[in-house]
VMD Tcl script that draws the C-alpha trace (Angstrom):
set ca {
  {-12.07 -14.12 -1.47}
  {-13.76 -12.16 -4.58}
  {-13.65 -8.16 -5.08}
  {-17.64 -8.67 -4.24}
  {-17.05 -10.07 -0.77}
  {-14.04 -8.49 0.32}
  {-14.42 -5.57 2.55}
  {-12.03 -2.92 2.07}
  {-12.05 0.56 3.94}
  {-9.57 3.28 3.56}
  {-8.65 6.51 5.55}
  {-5.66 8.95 4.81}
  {-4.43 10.86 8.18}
  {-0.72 13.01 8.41}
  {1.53 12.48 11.48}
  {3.48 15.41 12.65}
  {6.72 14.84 14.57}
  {5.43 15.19 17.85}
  {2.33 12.49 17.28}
  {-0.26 14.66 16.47}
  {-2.38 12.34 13.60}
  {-4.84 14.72 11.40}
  {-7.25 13.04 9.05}
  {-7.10 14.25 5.52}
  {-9.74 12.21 4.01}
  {-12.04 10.79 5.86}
  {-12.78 6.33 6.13}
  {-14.25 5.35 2.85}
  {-15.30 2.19 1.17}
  {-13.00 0.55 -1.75}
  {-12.91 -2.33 -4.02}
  {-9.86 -3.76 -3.81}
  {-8.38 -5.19 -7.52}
  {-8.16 -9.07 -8.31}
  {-4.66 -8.43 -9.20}
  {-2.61 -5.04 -8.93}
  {-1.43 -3.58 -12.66}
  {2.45 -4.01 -12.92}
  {2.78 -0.44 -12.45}
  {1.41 -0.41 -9.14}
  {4.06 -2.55 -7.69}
  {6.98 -1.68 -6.17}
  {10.16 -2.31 -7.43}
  {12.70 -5.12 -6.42}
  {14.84 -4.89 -3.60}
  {17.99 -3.65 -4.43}
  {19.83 -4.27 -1.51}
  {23.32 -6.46 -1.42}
  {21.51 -9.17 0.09}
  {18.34 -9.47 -2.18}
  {20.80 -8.83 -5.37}
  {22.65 -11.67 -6.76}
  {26.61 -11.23 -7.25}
  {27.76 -11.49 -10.52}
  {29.00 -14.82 -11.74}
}
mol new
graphics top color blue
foreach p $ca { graphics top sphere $p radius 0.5 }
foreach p [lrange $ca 0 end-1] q [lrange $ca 1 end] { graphics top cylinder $p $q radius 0.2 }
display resetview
């Protein structure tokens, strides 16, 4: 699927503790990218099982 076809919407909302979801930006079209930029990716998993030991 191309950037052209894909259909992409985003909306940002907060949570509070007890549940209560307020919208602070409200649903709006995007294009999403062929391929993210390195620095938009997260960062390995660091965790014991994900790293190798040492050899």
């Amino acid at each position: 699927m191309s950037a052209e076809t894909a259909r992409m919407t985003l909306k940002v909302y907060q949570v509070d503790r007890a549940g209560v979801a307020r919208v602070l930006r409200e649903e709006t079209p995007v294009t999403p990218l062929e391929r993210p930029e390195d620095s938009h990716r997260f960062p390995p998993c660091a965790c014991p099982q994900c790293v190798k030991a040492p050899r």
